[in-house]
PQR file with spaces between the fields and no chain letter, atoms N, CA, C, O and H, PARSE charges and radii, in Angstrom:
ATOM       1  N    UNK     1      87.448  142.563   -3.164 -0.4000 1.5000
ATOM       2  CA   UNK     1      88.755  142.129   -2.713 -0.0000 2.0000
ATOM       3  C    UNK     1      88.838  142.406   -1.214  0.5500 1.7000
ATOM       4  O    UNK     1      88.282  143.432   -0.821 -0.5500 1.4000
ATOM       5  N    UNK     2      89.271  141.864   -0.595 -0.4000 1.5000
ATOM       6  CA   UNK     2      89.452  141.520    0.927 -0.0000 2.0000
ATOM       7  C    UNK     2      90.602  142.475    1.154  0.5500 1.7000
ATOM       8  O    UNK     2      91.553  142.368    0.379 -0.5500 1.4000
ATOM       9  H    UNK     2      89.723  141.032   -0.914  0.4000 1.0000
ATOM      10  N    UNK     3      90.651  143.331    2.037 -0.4000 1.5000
ATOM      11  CA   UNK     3      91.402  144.163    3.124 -0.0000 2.0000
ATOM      12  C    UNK     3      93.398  143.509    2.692  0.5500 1.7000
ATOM      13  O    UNK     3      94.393  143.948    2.115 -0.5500 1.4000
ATOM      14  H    UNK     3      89.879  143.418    2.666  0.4000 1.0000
ATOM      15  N    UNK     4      93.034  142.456    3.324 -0.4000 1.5000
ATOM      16  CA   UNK     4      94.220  141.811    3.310 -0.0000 2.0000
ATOM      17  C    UNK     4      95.021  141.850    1.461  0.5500 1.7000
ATOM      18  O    UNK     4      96.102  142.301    1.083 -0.5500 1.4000
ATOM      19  H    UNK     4      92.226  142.099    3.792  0.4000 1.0000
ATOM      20  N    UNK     5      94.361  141.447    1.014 -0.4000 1.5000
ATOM      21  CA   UNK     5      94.244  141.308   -0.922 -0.0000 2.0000
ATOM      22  C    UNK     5      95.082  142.947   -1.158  0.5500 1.7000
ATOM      23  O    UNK     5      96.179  143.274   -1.608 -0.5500 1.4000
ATOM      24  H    UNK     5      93.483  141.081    1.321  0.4000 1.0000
ATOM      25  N    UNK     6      94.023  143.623   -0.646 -0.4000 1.5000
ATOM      26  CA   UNK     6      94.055  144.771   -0.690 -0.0000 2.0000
ATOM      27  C    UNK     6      95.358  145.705   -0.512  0.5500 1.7000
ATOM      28  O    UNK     6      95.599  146.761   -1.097 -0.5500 1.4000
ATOM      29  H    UNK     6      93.131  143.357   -0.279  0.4000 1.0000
ATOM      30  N    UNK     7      96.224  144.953    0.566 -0.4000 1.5000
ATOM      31  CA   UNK     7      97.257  145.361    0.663 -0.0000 2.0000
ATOM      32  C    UNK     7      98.137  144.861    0.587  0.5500 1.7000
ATOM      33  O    UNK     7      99.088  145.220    1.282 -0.5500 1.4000
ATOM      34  H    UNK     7      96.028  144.095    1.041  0.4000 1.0000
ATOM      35  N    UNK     8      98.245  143.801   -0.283 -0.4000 1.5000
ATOM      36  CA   UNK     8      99.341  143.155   -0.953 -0.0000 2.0000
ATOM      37  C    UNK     8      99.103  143.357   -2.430  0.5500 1.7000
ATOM      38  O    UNK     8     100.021  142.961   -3.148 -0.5500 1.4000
ATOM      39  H    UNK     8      97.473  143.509   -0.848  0.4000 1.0000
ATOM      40  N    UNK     9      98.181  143.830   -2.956 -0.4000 1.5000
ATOM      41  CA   UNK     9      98.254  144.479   -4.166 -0.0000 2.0000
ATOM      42  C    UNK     9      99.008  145.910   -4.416  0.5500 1.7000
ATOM      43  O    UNK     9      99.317  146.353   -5.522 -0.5500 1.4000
ATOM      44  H    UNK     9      97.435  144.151   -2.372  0.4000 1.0000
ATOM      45  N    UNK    10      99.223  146.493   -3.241 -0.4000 1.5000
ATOM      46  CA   UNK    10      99.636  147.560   -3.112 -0.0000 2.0000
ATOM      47  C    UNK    10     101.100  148.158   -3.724  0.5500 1.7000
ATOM      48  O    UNK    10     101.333  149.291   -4.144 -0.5500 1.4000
ATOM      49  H    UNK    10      98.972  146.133   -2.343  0.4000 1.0000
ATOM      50  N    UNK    11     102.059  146.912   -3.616 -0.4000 1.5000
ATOM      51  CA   UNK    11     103.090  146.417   -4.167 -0.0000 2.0000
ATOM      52  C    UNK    11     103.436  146.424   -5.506  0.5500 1.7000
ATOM      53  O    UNK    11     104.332  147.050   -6.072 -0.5500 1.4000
ATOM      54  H    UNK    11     101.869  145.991   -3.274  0.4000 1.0000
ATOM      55  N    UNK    12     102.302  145.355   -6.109 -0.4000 1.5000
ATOM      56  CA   UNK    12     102.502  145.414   -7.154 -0.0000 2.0000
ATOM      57  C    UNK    12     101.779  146.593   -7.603  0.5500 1.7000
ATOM      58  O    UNK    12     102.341  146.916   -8.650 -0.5500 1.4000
ATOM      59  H    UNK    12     101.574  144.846   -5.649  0.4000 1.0000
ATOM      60  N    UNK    13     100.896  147.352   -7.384 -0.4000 1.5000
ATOM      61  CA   UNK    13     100.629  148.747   -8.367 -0.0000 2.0000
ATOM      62  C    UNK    13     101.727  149.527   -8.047  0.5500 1.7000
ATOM      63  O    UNK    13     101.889  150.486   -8.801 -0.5500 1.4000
ATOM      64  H    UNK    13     100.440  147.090   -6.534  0.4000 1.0000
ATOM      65  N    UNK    14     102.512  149.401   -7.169 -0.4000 1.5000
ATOM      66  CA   UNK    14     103.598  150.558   -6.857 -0.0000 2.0000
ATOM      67  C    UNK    14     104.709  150.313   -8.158  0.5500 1.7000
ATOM      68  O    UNK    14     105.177  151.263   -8.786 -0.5500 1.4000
ATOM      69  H    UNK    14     102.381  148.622   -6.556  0.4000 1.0000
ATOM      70  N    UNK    15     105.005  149.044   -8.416 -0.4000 1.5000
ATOM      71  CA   UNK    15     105.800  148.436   -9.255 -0.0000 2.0000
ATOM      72  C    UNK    15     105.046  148.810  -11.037  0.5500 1.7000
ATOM      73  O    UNK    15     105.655  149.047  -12.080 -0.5500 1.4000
ATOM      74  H    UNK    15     104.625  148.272   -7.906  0.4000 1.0000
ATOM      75  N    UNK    16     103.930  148.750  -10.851 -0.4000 1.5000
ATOM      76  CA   UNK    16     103.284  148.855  -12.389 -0.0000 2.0000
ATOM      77  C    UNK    16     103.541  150.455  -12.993  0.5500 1.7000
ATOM      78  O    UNK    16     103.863  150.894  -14.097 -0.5500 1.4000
ATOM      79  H    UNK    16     103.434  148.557  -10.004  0.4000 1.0000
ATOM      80  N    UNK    17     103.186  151.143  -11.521 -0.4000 1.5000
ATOM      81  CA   UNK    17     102.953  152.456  -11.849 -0.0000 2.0000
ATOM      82  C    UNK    17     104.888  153.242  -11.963  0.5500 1.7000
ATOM      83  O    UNK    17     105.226  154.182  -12.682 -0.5500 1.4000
ATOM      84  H    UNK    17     102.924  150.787  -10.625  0.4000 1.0000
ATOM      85  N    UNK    18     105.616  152.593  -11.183 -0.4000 1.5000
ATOM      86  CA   UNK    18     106.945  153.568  -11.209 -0.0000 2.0000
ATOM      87  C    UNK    18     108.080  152.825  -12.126  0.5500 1.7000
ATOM      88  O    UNK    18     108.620  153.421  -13.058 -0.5500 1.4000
ATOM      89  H    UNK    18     105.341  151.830  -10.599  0.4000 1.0000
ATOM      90  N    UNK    19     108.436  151.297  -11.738 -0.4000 1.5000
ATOM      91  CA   UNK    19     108.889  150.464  -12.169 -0.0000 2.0000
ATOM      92  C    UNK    19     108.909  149.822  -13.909  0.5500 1.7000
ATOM      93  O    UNK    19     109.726  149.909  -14.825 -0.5500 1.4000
ATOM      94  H    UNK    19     107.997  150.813  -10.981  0.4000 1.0000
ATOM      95  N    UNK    20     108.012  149.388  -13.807 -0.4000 1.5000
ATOM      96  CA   UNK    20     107.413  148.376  -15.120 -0.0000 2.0000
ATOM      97  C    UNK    20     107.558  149.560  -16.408  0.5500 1.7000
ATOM      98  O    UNK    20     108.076  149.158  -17.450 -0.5500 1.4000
ATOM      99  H    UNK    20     107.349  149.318  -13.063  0.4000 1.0000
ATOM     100  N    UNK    21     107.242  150.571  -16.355 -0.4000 1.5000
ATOM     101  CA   UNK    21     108.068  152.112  -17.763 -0.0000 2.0000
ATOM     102  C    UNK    21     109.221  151.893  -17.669  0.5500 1.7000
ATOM     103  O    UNK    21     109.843  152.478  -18.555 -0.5500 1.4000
ATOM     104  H    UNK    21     106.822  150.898  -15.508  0.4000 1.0000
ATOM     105  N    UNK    22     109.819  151.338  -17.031 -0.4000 1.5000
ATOM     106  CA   UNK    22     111.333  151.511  -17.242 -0.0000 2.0000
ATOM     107  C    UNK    22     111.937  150.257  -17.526  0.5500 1.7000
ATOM     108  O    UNK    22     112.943  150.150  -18.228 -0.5500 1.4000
ATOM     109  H    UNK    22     109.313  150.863  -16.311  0.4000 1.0000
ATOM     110  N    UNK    23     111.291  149.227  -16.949 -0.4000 1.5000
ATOM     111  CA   UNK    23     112.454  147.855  -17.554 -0.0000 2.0000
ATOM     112  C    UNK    23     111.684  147.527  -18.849  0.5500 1.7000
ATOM     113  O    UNK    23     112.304  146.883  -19.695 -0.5500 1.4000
ATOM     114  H    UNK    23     110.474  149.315  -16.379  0.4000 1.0000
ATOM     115  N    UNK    24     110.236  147.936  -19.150 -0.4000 1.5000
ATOM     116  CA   UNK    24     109.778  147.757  -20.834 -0.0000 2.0000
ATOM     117  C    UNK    24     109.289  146.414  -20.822  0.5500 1.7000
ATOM     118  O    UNK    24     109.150  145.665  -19.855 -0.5500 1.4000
ATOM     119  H    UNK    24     109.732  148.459  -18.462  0.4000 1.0000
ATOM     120  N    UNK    25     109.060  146.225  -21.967 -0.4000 1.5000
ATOM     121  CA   UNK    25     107.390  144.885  -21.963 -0.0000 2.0000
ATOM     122  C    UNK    25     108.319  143.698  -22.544  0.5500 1.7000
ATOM     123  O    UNK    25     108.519  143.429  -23.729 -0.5500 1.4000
ATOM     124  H    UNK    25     109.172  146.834  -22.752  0.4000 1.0000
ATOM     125  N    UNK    26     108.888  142.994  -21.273 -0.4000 1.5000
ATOM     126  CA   UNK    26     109.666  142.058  -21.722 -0.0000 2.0000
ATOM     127  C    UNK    26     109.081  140.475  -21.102  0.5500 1.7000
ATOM     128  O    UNK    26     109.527  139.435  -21.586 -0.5500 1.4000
ATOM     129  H    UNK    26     108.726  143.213  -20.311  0.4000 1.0000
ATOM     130  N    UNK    27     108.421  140.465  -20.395 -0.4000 1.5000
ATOM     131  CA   UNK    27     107.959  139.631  -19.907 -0.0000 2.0000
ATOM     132  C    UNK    27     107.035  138.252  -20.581  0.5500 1.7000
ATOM     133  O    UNK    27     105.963  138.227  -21.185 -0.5500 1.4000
ATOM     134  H    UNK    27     108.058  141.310  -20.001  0.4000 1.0000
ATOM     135  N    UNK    28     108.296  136.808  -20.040 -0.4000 1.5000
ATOM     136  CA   UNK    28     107.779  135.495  -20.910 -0.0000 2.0000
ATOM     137  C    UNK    28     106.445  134.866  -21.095  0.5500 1.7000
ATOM     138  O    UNK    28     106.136  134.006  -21.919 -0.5500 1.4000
ATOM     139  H    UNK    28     109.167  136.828  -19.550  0.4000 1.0000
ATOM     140  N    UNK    29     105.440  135.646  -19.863 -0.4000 1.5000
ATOM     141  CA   UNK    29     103.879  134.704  -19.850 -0.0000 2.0000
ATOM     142  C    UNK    29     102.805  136.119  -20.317  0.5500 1.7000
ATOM     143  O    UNK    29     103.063  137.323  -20.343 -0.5500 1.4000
ATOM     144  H    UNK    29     105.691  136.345  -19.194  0.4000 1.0000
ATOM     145  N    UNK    30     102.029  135.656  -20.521 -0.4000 1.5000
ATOM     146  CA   UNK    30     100.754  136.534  -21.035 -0.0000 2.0000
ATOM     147  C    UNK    30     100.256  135.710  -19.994  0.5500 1.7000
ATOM     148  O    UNK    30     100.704  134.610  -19.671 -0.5500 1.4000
ATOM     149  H    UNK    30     101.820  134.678  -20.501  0.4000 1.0000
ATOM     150  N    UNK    31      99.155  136.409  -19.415 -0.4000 1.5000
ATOM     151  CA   UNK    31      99.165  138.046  -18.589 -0.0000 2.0000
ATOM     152  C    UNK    31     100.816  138.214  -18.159  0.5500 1.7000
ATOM     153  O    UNK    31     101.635  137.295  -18.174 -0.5500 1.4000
ATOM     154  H    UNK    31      98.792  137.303  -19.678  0.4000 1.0000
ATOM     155  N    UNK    32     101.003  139.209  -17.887 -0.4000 1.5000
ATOM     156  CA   UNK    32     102.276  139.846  -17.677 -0.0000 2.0000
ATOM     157  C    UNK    32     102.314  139.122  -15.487  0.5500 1.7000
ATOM     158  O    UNK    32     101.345  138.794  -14.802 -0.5500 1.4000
ATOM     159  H    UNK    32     100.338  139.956  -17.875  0.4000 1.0000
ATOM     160  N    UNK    33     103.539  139.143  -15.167 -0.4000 1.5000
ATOM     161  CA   UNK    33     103.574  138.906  -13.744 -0.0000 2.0000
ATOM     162  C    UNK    33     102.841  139.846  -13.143  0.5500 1.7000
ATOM     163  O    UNK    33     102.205  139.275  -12.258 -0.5500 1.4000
ATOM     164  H    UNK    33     104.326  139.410  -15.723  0.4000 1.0000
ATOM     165  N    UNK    34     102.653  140.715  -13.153 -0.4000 1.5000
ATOM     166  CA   UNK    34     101.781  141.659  -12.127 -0.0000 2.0000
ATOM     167  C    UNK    34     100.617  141.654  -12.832  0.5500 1.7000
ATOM     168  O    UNK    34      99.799  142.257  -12.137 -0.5500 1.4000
ATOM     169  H    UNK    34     103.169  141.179  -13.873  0.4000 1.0000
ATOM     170  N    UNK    35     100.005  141.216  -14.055 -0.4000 1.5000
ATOM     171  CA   UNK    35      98.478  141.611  -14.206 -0.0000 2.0000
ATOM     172  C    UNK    35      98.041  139.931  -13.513  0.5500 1.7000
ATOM     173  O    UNK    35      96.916  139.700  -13.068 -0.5500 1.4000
ATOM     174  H    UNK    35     100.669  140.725  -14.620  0.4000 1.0000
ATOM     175  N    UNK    36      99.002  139.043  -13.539 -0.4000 1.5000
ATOM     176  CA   UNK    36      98.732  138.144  -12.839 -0.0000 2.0000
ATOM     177  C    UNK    36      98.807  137.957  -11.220  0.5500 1.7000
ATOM     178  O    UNK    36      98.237  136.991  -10.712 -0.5500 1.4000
ATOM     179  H    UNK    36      99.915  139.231  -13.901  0.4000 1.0000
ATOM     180  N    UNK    37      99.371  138.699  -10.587 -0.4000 1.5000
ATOM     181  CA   UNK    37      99.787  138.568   -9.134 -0.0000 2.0000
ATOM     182  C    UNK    37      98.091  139.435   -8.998  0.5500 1.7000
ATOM     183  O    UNK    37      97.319  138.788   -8.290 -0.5500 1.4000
ATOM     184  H    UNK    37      99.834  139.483  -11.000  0.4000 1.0000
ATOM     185  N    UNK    38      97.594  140.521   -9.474 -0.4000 1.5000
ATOM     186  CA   UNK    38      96.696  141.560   -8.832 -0.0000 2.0000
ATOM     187  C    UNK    38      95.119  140.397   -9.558  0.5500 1.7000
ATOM     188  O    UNK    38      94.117  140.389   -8.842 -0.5500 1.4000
ATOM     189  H    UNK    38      98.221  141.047  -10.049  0.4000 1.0000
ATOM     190  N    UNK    39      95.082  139.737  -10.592 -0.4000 1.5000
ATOM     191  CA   UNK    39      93.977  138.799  -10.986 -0.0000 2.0000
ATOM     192  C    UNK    39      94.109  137.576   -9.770  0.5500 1.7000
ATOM     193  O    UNK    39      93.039  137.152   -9.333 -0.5500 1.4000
ATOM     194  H    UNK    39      95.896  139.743  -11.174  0.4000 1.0000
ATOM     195  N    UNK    40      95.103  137.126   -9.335 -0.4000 1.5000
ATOM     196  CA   UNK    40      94.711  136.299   -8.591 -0.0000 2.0000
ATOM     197  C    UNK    40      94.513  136.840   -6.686  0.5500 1.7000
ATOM     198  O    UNK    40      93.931  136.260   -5.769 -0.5500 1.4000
ATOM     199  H    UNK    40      95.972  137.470   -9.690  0.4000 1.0000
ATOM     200  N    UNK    41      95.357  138.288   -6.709 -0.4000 1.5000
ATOM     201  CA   UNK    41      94.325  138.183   -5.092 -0.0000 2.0000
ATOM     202  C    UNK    41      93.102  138.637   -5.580  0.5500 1.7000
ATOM     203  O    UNK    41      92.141  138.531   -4.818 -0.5500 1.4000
ATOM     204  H    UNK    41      95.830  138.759   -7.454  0.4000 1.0000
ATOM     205  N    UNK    42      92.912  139.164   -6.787 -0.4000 1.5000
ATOM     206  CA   UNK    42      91.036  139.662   -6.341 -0.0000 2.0000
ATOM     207  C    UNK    42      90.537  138.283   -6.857  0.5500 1.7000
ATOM     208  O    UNK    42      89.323  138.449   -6.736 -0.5500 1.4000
ATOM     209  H    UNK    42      93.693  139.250   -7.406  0.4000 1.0000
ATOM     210  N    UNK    43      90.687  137.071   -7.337 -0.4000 1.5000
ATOM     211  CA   UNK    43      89.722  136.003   -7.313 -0.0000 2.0000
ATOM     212  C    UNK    43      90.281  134.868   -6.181  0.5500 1.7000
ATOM     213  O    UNK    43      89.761  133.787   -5.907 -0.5500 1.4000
ATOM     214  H    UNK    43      91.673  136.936   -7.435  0.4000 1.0000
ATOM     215  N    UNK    44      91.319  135.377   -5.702 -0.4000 1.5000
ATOM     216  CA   UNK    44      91.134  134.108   -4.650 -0.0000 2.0000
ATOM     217  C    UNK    44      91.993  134.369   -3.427  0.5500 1.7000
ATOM     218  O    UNK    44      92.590  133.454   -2.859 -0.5500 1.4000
ATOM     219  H    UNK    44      91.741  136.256   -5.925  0.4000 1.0000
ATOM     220  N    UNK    45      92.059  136.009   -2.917 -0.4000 1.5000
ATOM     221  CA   UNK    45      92.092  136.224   -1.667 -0.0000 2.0000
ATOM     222  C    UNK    45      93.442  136.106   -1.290  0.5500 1.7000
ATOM     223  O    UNK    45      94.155  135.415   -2.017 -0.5500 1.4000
ATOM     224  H    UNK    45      91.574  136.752   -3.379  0.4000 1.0000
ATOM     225  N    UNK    46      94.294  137.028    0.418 -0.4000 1.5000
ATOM     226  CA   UNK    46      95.367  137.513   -0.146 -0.0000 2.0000
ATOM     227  C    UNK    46      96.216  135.792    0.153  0.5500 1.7000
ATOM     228  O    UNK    46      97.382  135.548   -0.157 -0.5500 1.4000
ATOM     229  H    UNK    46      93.715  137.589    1.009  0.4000 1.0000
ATOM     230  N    UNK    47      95.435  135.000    0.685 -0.4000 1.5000
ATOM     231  CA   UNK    47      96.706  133.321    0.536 -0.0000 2.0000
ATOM     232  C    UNK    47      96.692  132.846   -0.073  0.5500 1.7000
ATOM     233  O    UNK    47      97.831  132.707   -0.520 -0.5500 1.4000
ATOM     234  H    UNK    47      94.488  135.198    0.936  0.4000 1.0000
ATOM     235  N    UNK    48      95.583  132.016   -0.881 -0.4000 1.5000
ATOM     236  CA   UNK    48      95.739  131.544   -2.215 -0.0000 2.0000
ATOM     237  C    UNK    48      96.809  132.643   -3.034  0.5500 1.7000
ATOM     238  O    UNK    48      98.019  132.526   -3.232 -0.5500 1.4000
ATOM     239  H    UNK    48      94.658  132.129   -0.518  0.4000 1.0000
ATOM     240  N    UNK    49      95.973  133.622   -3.378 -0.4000 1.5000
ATOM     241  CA   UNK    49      96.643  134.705   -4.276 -0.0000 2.0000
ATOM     242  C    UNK    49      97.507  135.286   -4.246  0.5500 1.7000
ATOM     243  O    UNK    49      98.015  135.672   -5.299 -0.5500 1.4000
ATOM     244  H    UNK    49      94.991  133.717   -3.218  0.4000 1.0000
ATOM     245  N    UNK    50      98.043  135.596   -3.031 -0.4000 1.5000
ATOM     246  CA   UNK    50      99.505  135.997   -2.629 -0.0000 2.0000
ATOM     247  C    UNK    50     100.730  134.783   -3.281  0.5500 1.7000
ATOM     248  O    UNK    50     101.736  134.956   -3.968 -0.5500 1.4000
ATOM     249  H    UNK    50      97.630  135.282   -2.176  0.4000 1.0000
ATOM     250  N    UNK    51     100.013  133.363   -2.622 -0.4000 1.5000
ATOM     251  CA   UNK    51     100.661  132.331   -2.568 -0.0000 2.0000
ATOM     252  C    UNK    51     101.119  131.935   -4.959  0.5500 1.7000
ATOM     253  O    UNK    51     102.170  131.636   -5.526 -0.5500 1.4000
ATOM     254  H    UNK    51      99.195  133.223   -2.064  0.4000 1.0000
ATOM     255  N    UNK    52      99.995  132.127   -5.385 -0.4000 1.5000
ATOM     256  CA   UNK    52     100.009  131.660   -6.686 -0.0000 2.0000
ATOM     257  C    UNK    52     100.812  133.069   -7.143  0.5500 1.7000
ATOM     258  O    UNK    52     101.529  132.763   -8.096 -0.5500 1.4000
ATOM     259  H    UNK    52      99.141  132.370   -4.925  0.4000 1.0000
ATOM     260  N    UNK    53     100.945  134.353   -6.853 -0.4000 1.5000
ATOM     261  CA   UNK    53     101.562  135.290   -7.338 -0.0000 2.0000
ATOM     262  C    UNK    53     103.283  134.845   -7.200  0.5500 1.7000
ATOM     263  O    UNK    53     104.248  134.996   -7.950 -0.5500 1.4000
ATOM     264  H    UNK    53     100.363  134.601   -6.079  0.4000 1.0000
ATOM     265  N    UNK    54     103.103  134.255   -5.897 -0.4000 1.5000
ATOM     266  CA   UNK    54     104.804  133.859   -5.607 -0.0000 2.0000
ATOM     267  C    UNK    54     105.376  132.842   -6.373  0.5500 1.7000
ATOM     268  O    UNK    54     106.587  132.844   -6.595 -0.5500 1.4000
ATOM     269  H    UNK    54     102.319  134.132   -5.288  0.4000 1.0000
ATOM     270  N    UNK    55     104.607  131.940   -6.814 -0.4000 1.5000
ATOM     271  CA   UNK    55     104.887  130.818   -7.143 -0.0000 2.0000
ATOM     272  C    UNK    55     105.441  131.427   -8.979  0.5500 1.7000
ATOM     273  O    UNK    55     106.524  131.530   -9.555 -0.5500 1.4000
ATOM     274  H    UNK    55     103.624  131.938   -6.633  0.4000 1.0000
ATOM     275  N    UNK    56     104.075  131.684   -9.322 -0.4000 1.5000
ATOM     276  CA   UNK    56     104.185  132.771  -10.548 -0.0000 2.0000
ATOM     277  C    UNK    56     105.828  133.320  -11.177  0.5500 1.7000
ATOM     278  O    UNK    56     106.573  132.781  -11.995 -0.5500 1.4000
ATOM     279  H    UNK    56     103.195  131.600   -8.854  0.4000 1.0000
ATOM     280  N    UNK    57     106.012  134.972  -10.171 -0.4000 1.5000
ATOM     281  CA   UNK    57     107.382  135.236  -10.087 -0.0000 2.0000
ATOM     282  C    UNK    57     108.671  134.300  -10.004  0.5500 1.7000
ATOM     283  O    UNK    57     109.748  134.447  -10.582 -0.5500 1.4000
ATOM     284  H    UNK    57     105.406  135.409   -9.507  0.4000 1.0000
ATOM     285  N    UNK    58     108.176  133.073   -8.928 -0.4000 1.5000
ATOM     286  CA   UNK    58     109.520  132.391   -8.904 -0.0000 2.0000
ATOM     287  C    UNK    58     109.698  131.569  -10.510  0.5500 1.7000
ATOM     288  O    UNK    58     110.805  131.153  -10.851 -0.5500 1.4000
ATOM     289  H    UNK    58     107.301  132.953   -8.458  0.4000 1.0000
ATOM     290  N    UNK    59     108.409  131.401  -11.451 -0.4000 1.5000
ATOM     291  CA   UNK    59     108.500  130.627  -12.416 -0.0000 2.0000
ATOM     292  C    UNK    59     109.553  132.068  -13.591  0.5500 1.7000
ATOM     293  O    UNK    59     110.305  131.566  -14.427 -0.5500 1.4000
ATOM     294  H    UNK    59     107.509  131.739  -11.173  0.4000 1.0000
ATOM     295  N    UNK    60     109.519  133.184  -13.554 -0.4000 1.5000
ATOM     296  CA   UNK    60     109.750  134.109  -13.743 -0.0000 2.0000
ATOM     297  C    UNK    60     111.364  134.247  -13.814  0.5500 1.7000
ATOM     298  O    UNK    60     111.969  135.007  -13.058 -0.5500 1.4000
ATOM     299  H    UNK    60     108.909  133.592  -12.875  0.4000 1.0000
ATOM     300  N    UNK    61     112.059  133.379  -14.869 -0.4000 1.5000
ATOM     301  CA   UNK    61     113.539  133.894  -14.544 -0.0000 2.0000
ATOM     302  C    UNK    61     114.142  132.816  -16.082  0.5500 1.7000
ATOM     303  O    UNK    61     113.427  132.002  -16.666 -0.5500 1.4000
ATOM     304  H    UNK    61     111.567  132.762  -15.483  0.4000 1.0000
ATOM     305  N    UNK    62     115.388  133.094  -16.379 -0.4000 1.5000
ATOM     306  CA   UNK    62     115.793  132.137  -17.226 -0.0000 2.0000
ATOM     307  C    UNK    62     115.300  130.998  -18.374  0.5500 1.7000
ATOM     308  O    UNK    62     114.810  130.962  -19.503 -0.5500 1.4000
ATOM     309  H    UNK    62     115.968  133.756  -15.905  0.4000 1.0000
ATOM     310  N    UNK    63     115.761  130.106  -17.322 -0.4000 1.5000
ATOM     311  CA   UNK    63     115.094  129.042  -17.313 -0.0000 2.0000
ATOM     312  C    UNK    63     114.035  128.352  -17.107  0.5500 1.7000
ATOM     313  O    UNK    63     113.916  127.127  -17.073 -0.5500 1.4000
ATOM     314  H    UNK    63     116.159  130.135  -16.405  0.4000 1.0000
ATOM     315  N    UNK    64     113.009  129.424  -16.924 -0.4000 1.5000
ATOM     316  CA   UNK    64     111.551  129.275  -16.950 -0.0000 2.0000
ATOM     317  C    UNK    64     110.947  128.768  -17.653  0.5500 1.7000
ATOM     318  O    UNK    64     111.561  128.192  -18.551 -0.5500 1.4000
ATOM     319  H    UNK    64     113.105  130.419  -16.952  0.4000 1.0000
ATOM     320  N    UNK    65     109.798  128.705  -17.658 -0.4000 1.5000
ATOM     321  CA   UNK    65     108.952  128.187  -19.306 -0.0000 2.0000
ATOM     322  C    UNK    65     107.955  129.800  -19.733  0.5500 1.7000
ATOM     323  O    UNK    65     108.275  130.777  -19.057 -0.5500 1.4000
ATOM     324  H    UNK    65     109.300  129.173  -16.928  0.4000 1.0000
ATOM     325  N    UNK    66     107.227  129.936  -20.420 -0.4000 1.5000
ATOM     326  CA   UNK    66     106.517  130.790  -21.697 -0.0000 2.0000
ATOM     327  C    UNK    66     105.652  130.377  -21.915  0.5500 1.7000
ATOM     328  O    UNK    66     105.433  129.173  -21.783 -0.5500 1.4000
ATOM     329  H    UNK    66     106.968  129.141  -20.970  0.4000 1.0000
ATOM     330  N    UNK    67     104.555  131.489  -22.471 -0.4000 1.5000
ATOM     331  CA   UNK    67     103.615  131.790  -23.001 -0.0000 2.0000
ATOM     332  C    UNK    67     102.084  132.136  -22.040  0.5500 1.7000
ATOM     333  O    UNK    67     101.891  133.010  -21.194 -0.5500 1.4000
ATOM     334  H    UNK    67     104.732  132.467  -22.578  0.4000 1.0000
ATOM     335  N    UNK    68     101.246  131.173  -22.520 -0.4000 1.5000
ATOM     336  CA   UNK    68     100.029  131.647  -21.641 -0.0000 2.0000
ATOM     337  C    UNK    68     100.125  131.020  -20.370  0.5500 1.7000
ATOM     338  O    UNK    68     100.599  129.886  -20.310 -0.5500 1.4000
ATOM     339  H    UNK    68     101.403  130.463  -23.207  0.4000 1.0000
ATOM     340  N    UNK    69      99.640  131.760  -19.080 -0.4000 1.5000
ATOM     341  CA   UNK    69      99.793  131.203  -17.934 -0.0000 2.0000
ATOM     342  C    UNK    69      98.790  131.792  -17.484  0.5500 1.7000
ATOM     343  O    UNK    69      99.035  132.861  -16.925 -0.5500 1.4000
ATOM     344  H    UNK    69      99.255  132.681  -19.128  0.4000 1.0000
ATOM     345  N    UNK    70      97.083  131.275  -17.556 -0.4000 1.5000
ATOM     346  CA   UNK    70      96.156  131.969  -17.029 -0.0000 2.0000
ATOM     347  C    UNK    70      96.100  132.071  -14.973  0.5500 1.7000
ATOM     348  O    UNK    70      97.036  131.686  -14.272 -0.5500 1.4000
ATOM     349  H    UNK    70      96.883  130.406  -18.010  0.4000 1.0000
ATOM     350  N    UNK    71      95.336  132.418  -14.653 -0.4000 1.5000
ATOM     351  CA   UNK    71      95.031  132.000  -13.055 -0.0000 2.0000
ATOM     352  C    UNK    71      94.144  131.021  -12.673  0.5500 1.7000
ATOM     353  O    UNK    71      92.971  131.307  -12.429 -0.5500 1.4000
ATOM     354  H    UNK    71      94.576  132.730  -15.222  0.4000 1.0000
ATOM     355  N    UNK    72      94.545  129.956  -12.596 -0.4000 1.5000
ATOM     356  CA   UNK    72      93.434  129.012  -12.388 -0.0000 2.0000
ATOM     357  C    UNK    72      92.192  129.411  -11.401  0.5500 1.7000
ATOM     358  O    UNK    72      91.263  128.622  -11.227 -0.5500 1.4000
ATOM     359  H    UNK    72      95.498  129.724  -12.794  0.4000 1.0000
C-alpha cells in the first residue's frame, strides 16, 4: 500500500477500532463500509480507492440499495 493509501486508511481504522463497538453490525452491504474503504486503497491506491470508498459511503444511507458490493 502506498504512503498516501496509507494515510487515508488511518481514518477508517480509527473508526473500526473506537467507533464501529458502539453503533453495532448494522450495516446494508457485505463487506461492511470500512472493510470496503481499507480493500480498495490497498488494491487500487489512495485515488481510485479513496475515490470508490467515497462513492461507497455516499451509497450508504436510507435509501440506498443492499447486499453484496464487492471492490471491483
Amino acid at each position: 500500500m502506498t504512503w498516501p493509501a496509507r494515510i487515508l486508511a488511518l481514518p477508517v481504522k480509527a473508526y473500526r477500532l473506537i467507533f464501529s463497538p458502539w453503533v453495532g453490525h448494522n450495516c446494508r452491504y457485505h463487506p461492511t463500509c470500512s472493510a470496503y474503504a481499507l480493500e480498495a486503497l490497498e488494491k487500487h491506491g489512495a485515488l481510485k480507492g479513496g475515490w470508490l470508498a467515497a462513492k461507497r459511503i455516499a451509497r450508504c444511507q436510507p435509501w440506498g440499495g443492499s447486499g453484496v458490493d464487492n471492490v471491483p
